[in-house]
ROMI-490183 format. One record per residue (C-alpha): x, y, z; residue number from 1; residue in one letter. Coordinates in steps of 0.1 Angstrom, whole numbers, plus 5000, padded with zeros to 4 digits. Layout:
! ROMI-490183
    X    Y    Z   n res
    X    Y    Z NUM   a
...
END
This chain:
! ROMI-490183
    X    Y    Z   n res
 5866 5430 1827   1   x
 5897 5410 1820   2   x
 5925 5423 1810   3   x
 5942 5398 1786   4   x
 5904 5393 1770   5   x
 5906 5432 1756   6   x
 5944 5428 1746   7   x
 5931 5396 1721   8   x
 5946 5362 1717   9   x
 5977 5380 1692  10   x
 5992 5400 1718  11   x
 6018 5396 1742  12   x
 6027 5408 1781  13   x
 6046 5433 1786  14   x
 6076 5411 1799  15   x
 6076 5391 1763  16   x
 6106 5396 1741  17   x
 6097 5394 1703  18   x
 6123 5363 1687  19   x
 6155 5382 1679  20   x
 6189 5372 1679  21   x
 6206 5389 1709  22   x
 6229 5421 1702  23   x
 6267 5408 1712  24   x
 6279 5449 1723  25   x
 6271 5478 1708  26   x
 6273 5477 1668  27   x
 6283 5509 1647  28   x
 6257 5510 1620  29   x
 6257 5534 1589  30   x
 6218 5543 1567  31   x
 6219 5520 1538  32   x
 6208 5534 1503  33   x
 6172 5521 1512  34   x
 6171 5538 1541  35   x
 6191 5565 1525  36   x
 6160 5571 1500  37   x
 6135 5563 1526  38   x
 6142 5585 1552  39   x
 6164 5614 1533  40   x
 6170 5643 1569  41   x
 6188 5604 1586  42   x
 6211 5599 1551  43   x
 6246 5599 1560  44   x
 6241 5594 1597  45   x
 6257 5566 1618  46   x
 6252 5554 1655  47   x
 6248 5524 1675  48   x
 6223 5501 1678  49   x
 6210 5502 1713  50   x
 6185 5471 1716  51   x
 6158 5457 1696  52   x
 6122 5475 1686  53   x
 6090 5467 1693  54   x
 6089 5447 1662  55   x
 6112 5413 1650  56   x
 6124 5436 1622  57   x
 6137 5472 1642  58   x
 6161 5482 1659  59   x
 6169 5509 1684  60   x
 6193 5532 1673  61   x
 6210 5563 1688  62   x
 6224 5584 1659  63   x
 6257 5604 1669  64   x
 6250 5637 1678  65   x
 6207 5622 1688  66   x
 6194 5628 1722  67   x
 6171 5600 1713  68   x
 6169 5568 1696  69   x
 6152 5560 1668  70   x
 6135 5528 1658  71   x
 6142 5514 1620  72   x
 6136 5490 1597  73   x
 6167 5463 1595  74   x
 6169 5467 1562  75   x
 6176 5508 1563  76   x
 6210 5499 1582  77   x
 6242 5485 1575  78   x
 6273 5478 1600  79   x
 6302 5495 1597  80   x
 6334 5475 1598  81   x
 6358 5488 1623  82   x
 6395 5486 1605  83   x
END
């Protein structure tokens, strides 16, 4: 059996990017109040996004004090500006 026949026509190889903007360094990020309300044990956290998720909308993020990243929604972070 073919491989890319039981994957189907909307799927992509493993060495496809999804179409993202790239990252320029690693960006401080804070939960929004979305995410905030979404995901209540992550509110108040910050980290670093890491690289891009699986889908166009996540991101990879390693929360301060994580051993692991954690993939969210775009819209349940916000940058920090460094002053």
């Amino acid at each position: 059996m073919n491989p890319e026949k039981t994957l189907g026509p909307g799927s992509r190889s493993e060495n496809e990017l999804p179409d993202q903007p790239a990252l320029p360094g690693r960006i401080r990020i804070r939960m929004s109040a979305l995410g905030a309300i979404r995901c209540p044990n992550l509110a108040g956290r910050e980290g670093v996004i890491i690289g891009i998720g699986h889908y166009r909308s996540t991101f990879r993020i390693m929360f301060d004090g994580f051993k692991s990243a954690t993939s969210l929604h775009s819209t349940y972070i916000e940058t920090i500006d460094e002053e």
